[in-house]
C-alpha positions as CSV (number, residue, x, y, z in Angstrom):
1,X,38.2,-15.7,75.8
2,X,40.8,-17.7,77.6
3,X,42.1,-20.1,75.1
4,X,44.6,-22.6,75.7
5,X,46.2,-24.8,73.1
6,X,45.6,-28.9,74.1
7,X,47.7,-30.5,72.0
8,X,51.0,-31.2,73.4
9,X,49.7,-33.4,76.5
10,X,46.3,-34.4,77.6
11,X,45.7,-33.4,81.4
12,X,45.6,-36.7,83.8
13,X,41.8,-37.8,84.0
14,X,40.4,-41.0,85.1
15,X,36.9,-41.8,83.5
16,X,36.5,-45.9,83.5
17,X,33.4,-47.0,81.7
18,X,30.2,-48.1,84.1
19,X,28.8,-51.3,83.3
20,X,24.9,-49.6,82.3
21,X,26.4,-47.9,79.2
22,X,27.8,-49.9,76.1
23,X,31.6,-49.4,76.0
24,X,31.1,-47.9,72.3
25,X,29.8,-44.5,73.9
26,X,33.3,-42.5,74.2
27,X,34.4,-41.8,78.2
28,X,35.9,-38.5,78.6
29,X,39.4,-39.5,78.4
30,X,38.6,-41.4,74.8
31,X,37.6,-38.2,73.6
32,X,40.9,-36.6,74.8
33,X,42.8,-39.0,73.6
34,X,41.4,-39.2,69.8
35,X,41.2,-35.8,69.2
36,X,44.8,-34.9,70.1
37,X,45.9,-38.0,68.5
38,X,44.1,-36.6,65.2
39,X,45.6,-33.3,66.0
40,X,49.0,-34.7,66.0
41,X,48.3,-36.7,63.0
42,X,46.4,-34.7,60.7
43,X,48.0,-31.1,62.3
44,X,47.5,-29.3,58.9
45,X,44.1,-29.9,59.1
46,X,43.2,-30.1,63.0
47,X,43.5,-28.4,65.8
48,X,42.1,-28.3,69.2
49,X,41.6,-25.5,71.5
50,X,41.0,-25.5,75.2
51,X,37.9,-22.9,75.6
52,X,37.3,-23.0,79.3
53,X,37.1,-25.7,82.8
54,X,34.2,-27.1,84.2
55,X,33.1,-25.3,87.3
56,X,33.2,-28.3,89.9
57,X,36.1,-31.0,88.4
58,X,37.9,-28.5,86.5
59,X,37.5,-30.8,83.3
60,X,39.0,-29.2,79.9
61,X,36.4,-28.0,77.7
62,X,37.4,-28.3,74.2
63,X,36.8,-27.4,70.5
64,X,38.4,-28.9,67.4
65,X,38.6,-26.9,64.3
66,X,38.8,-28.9,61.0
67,X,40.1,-26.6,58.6
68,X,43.1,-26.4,55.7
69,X,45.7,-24.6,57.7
70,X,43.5,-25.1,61.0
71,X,46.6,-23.7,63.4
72,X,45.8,-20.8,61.8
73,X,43.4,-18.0,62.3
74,X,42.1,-17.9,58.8
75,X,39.3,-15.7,57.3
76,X,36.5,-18.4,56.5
77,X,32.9,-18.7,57.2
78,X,32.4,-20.4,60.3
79,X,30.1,-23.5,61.4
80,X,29.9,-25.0,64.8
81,X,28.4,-28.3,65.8
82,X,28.2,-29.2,69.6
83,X,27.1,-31.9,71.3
84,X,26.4,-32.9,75.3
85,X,24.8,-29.7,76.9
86,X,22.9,-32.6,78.8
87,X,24.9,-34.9,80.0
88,X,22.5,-38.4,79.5
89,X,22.4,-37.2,75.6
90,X,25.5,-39.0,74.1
91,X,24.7,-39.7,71.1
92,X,26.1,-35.6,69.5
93,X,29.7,-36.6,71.6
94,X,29.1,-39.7,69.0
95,X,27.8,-37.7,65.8
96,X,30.7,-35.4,66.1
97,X,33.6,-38.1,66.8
98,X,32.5,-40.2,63.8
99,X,32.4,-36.9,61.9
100,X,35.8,-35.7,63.2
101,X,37.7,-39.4,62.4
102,X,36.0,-39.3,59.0
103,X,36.8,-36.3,58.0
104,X,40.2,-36.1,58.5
105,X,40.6,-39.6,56.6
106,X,39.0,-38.9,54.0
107,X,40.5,-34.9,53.4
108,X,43.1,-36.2,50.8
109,X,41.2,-38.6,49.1
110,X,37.5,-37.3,48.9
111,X,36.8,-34.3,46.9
112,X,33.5,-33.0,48.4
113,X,35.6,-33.2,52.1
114,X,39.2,-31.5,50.8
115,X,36.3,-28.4,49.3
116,X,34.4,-28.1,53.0
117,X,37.9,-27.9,55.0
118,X,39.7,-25.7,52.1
119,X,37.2,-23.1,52.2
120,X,35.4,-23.2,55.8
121,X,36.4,-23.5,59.5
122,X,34.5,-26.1,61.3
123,X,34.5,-26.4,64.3
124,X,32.9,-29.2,67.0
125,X,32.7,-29.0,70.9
126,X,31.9,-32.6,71.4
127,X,31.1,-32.1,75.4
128,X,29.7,-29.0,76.6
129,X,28.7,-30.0,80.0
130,X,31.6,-31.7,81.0
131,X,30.8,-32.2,84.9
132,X,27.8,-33.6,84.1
133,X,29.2,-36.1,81.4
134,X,31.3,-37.1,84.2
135,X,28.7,-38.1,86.8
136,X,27.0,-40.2,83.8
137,X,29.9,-42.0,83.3
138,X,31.5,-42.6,87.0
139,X,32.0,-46.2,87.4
140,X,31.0,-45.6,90.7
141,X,28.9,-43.1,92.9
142,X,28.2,-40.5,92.2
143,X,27.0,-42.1,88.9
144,X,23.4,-41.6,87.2
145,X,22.9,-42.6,83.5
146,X,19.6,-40.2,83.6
147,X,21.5,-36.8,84.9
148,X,21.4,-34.4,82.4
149,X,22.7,-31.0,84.5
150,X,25.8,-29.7,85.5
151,X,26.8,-30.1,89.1
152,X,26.5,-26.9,90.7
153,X,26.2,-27.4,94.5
154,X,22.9,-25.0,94.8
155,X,22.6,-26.0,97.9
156,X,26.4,-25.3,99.0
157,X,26.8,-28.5,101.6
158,X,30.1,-29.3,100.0
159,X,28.4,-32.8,98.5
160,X,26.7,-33.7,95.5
161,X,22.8,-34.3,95.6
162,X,20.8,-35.7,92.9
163,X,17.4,-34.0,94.5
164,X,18.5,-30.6,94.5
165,X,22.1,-29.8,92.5
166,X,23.0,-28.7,88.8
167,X,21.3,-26.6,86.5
168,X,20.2,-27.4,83.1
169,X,23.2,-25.2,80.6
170,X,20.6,-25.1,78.1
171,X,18.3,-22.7,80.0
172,X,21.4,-20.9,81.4
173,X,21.2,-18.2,78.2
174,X,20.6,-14.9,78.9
175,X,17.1,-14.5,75.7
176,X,13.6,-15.3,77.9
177,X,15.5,-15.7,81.1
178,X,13.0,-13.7,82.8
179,X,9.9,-15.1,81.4
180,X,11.4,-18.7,82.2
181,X,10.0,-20.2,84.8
182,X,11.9,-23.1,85.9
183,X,13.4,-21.7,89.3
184,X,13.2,-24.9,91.3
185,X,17.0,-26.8,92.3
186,X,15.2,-30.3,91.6
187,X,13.7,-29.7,88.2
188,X,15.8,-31.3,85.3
189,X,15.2,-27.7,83.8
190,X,16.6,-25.7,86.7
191,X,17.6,-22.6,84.9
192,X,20.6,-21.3,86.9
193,X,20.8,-18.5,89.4
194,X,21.6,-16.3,87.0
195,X,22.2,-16.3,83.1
196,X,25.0,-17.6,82.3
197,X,26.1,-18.9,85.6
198,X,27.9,-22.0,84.8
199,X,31.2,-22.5,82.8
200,X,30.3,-24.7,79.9
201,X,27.6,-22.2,79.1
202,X,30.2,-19.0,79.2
203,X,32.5,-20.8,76.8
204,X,29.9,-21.3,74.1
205,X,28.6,-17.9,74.4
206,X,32.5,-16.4,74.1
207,X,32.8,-19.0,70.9
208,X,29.5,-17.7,69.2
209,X,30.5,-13.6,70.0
210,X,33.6,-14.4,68.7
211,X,33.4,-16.0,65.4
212,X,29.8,-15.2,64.8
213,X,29.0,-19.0,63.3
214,X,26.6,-19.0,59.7
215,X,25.2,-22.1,61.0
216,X,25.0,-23.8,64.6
217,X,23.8,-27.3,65.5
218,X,22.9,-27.9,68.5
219,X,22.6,-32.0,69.5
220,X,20.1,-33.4,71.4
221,X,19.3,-36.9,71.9
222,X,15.8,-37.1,72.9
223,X,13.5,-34.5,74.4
224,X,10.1,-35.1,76.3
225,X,8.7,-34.3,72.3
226,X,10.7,-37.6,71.5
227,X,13.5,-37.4,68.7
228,X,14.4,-38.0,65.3
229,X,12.9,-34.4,64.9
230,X,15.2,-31.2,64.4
231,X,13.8,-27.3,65.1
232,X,15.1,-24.0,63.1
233,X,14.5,-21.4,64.2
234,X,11.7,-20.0,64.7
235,X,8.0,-19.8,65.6
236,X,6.9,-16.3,67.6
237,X,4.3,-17.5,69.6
238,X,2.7,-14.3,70.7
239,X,2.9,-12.4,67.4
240,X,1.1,-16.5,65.9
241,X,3.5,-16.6,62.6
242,X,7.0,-17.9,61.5
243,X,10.3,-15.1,62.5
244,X,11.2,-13.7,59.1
245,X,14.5,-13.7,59.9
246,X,14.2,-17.9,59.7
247,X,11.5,-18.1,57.3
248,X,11.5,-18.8,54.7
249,X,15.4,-19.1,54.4
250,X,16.1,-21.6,57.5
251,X,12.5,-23.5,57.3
252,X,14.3,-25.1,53.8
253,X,17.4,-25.4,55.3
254,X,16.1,-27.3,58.1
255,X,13.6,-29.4,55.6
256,X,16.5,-30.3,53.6
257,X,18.5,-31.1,56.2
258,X,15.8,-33.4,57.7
259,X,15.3,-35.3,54.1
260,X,19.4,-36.1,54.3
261,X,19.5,-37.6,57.7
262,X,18.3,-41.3,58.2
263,X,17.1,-42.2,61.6
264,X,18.1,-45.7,63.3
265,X,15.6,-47.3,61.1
266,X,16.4,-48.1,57.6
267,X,14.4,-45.6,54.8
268,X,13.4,-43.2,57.5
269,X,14.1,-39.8,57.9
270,X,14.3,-37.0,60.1
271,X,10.5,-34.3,60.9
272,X,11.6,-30.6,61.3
273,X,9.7,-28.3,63.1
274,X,9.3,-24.8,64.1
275,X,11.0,-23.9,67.5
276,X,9.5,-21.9,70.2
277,X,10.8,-18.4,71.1
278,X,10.2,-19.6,74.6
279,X,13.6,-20.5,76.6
280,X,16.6,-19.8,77.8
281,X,18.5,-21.9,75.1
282,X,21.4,-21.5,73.2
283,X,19.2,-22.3,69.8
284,X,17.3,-19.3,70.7
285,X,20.2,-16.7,72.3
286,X,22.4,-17.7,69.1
287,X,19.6,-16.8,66.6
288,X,18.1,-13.7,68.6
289,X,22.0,-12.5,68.9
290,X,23.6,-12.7,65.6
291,X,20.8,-14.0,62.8
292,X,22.5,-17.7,62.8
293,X,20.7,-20.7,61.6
294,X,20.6,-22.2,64.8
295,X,19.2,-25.7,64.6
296,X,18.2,-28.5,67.3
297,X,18.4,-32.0,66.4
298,X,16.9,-34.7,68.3
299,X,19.2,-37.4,67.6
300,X,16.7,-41.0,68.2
301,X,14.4,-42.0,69.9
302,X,16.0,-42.6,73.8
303,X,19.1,-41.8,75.3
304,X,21.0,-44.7,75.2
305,X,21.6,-47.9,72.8
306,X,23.7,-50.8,72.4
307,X,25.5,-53.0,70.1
308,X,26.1,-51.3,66.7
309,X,22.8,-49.2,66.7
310,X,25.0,-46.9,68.5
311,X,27.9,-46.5,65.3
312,X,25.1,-46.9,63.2
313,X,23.4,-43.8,64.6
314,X,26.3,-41.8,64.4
315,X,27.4,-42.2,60.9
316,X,23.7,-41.3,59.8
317,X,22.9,-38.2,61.5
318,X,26.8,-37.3,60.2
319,X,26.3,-38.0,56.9
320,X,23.1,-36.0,57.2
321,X,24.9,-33.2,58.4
322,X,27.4,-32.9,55.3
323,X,24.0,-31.3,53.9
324,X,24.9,-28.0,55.7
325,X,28.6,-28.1,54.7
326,X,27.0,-27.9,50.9
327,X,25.2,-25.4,51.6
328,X,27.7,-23.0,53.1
329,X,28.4,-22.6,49.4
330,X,25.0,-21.9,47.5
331,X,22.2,-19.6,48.0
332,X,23.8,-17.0,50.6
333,X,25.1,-13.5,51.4
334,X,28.9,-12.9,52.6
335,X,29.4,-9.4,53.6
336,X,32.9,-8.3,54.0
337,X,33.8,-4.8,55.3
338,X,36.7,-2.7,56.2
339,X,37.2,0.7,57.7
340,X,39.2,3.9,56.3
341,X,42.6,2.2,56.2
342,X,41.7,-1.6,55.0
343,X,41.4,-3.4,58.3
344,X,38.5,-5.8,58.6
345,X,35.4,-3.7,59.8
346,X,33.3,-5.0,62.4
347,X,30.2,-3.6,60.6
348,X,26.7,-4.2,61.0
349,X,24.3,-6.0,58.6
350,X,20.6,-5.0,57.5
351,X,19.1,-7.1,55.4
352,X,15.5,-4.9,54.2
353,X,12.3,-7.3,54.8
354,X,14.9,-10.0,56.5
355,X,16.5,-8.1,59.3
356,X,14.9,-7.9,62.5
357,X,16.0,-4.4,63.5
358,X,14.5,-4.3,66.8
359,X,17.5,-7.5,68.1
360,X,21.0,-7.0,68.3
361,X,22.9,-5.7,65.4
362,X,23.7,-8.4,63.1
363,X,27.5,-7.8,62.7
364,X,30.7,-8.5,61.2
365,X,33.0,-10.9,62.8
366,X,36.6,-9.9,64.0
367,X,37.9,-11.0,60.4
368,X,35.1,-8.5,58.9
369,X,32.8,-10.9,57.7
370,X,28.8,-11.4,57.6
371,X,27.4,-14.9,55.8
372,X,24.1,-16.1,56.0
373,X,21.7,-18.3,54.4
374,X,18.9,-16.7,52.1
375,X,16.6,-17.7,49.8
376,X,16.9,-16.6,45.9
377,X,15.7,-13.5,45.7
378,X,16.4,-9.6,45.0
379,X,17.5,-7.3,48.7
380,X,18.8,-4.3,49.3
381,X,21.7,-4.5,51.7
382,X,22.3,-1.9,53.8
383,X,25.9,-1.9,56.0
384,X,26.8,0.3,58.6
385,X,29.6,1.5,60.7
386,X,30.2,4.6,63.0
387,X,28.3,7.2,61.2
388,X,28.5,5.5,57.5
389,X,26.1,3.8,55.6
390,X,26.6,1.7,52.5
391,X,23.2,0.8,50.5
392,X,23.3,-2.3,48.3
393,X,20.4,-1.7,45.8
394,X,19.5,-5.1,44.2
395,X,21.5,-8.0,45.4
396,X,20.7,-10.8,43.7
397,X,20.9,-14.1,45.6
398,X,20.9,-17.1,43.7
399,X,21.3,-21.1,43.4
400,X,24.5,-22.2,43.1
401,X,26.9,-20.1,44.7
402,X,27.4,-17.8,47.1
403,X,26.4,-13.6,46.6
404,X,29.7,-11.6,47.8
405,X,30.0,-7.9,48.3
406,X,32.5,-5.5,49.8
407,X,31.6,-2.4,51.7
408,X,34.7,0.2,52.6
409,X,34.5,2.8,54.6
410,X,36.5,5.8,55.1
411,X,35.9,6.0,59.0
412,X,38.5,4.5,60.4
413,X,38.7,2.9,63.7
414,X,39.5,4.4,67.2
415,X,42.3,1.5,68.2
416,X,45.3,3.1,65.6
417,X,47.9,0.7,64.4
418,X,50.8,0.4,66.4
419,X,53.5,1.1,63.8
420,X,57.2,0.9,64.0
421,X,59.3,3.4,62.0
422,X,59.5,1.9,58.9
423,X,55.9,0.3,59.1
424,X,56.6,-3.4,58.3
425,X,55.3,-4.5,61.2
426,X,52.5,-3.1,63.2
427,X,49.9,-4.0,65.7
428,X,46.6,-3.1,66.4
429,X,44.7,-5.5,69.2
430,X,45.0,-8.7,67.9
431,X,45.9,-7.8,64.7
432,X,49.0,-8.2,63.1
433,X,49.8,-5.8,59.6
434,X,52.5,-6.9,57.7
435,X,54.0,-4.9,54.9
436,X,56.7,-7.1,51.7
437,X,56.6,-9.1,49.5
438,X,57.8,-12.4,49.1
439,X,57.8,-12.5,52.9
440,X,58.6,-15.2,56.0
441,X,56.9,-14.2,58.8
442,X,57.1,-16.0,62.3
443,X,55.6,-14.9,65.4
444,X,57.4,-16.7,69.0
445,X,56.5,-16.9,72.5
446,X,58.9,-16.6,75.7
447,X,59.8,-19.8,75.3
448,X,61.2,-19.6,71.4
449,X,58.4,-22.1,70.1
450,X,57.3,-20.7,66.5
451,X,53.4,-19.7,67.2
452,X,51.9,-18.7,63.9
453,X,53.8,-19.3,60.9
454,X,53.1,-17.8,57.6
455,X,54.5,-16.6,54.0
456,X,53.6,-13.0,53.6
457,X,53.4,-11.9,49.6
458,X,52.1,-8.8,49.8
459,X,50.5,-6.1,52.4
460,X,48.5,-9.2,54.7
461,X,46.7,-8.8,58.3
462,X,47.6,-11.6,60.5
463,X,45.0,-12.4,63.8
464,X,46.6,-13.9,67.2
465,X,43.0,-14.1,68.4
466,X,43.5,-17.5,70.3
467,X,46.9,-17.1,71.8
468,X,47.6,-16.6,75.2
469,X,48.1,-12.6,76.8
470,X,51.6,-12.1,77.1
471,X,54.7,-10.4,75.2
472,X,55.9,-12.6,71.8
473,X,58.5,-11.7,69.2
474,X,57.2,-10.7,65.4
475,X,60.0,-11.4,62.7
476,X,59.8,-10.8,59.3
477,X,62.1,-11.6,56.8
478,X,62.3,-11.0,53.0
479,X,64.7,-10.2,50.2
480,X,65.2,-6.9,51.7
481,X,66.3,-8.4,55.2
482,X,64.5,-9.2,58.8
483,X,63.1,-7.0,61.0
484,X,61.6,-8.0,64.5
485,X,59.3,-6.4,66.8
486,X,58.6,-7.2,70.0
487,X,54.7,-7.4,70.5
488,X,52.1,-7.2,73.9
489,X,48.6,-9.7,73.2
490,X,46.5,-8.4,75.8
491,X,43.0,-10.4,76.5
């Protein structure tokens, strides 16, 4: 993944508001300019990451991370919220920006916020489909407050055409792409030529391989089903029951979930329903690829508001959503591995009666972890990598806290360790192993601009996952002096 750091300067954009949408809904350049603004204000806490472009303006598409320490690459369980696959569906862009200004604000003075970004890495992409955003909120033509595609020109006359361009990013996944249907240019569901033919889709799918999220909403705001609802996931229609990989472990996730969010109108709450295993969608590729509780959520009842409906909206459906940042710390498995010589183990996950063998392997992230949500109960765990298997007889999961287990291996992985003589400092892919104690370790680029930072007390593996390829200088130094070592990322 090509990641680019966004938070020196904001690239030059010029999104005014049009008059049909209430100046409360963020343009494109609001959203630039808060999020670096928190970044700058609030760096030890936030950062923000450039994932990708947009395939026709060439928009930045970007994630912020809340997190203690967030310029670094630390290993925590992951959740991702996104918002604005469809571009008329603003209300997630809002959800997430209320979310992102109050958690910051309230990270040194509320104790329930200072545990989520201590312990986790969240992370929000508050536009997906950034080309699309931009035709909903052109001032002038080409401007349509009902487009909800991207902007590919499928019929390649060089102009954009509201009766036959874009396709719909959320059937652009590669799960049910043959079985779906929607091949015509002028459906609002057009799914794509291919899967994953458009830009904002390929960044989310690098973000999800890559960190392997425990949870992923997914915001909506409505569908043809009407909102207010959320979906886990979910409901195999041709075998007529519930996936047990989601139920019964995400089906009270997402009832919960749906009993802490209040809709626009005062002492009502949110429906949750089984989703289809029908689509192309990212609910469905995310779950099918990696076990995730991947969750929709129709936010309301229509796409757009006015007047303070439209904070009011957002500050519910955030609130609601602090219910999954609870829950990242009770009633679930975290699965860390590592291979014959300590370094994190990309190993793969089988949970007996849970695990549906016949997907993808359920794996470790790069950092060697596995967390997911489960029900209280008694499994046997069984973790595998190369020709090893570990068997966990009896893993208790219970209320309360979180069911933690190691697993090391003695295979050890192809990719050795690039070591110098003396061994301090070595390399292997994006890893970084660093050997003292009582340690300053600094990593620079060409330019001499400190890139990672950290104190080193003992043995510690350091990720650059998220830098830019090129050659950067390591230096160590401790009470037994500084060593440097010149080292190649490679993407």
């Amino acid at each position: 993944m090509s990641v680019i750091i966004l938070t020196i300067a904001i690239i030059s954009l010029s999104f005014a508001q049009p008059p049909d949408i209430d100046p409360r809904y963020h343009t494109i350049d609001e959203v630039f300019s808060e999020v670096n603004a928190l970044a700058d204000t609030y760096e030890n806490i936030c950062y923000v990451e450039t994932l990708g472009y947009s395939e026709t303006y060439s928009i930045p598409i970007i994630a912020v991370k809340l997190s203690r320490y967030a310029q670094y690459d630390m290993d925590r369980s992951v959740v991702l919220i996104d918002g604005g696959q469809h571009a008329n569906e603003p209300s997630g862009t809002e959800t997430i920006m209320w979310m992102l200004h109050y958690l910051t604000s309230h990270y040194a003075t509320d104790d329930d916020v200072f545990r989520w970004l201590d312990s986790l890495q969240i992370w929000f992409i508050p536009i997906v489909n950034m080309d699309g955003r931009q035709i909903v909120m052109n001032e002038s033509s080409p401007h349509s407050i009902h487009w909800r595609k991207t902007t590919r020109d499928n019929n390649e006359n060089g102009e954009f055409d509201f009766d036959y361009d874009g396709v719909d990013p959320n059937r652009n996944y590669e799960y049910k792409w043959d079985e779906c249907t929607d091949t015509n240019w002028s459906s609002p569901n057009y799914k794509g030529p291919y899967p994953w033919s458009e830009n904002c889709v390929v960044v989310v799918r690098d973000f999800i391989e890559r960190y392997r999220p425990t949870a992923i909403i997914d915001l909506h705001s409505p569908d043809s089903v009407g909102g207010n609802k959320l979906w886990f996931c979910w409901w195999d229609e041709d075998a007529g029951t519930y996936h047990n990989e989601g139920f019964p472990h995400y089906y009270f996730v997402a009832s919960e979930l749906a009993n802490n969010t209040e809709t626009e109108v005062d002492d009502e709450h949110y429906q949750y329903r089984a989703a289809y295993n029908t689509k192309p969608k990212l609910q469905l590729w995310s779950y099918w690829l990696t076990s995730s509780c991947s969750i929709i959520m129709e936010i309301t009842n229509q796409c757009f508001w006015t007047g303070d409906t439209v904070d009011t909206i957002a500050a519910r459906v955030g609130r609601g959503l602090f219910y999954i940042f609870d829950r990242m710390f009770e009633k679930g498995l975290i699965v860390k591995a590592y291979d014959g010589t300590d370094f994190p183990a990309q190993a793969e996950v089988i949970i007996d009666g849970v695990t549906d063998t016949t997907f993808p392997p359920r794996l470790c992230n790069y950092h060697g972890r596995y967390h997911r949500f489960l029900e209280p109960g008694t499994y046997t765990v069984r973790v595998k990598y190369g020709d090893e298997e570990i068997v966990f007889d009896t893993v208790s999961v219970e209320s309360g806290h979180n069911t933690y287990i190691e697993a090391h291996f003695a295979e050890i992985a192809e990719e050795p360790f690039d070591r110098d003589e003396d061994g301090i400092i070595a390399q292997r892919g994006n890893y970084i192993f660093v050997d003292a104690e009582n340690g300053e370790f600094r990593l620079y680029d060409i330019l001499g601009n400190v890139v990672i930072e950290d104190r080193v007390s003992e043995d510690k593996i350091i990720s650059t996952a998220g830098l830019p390829a090129g050659v950067y200088l390591a230096r160590l130094s401790s009470k037994s002096g500084s060593v440097e070592k010149r080292i190649l990322i490679l993407k």
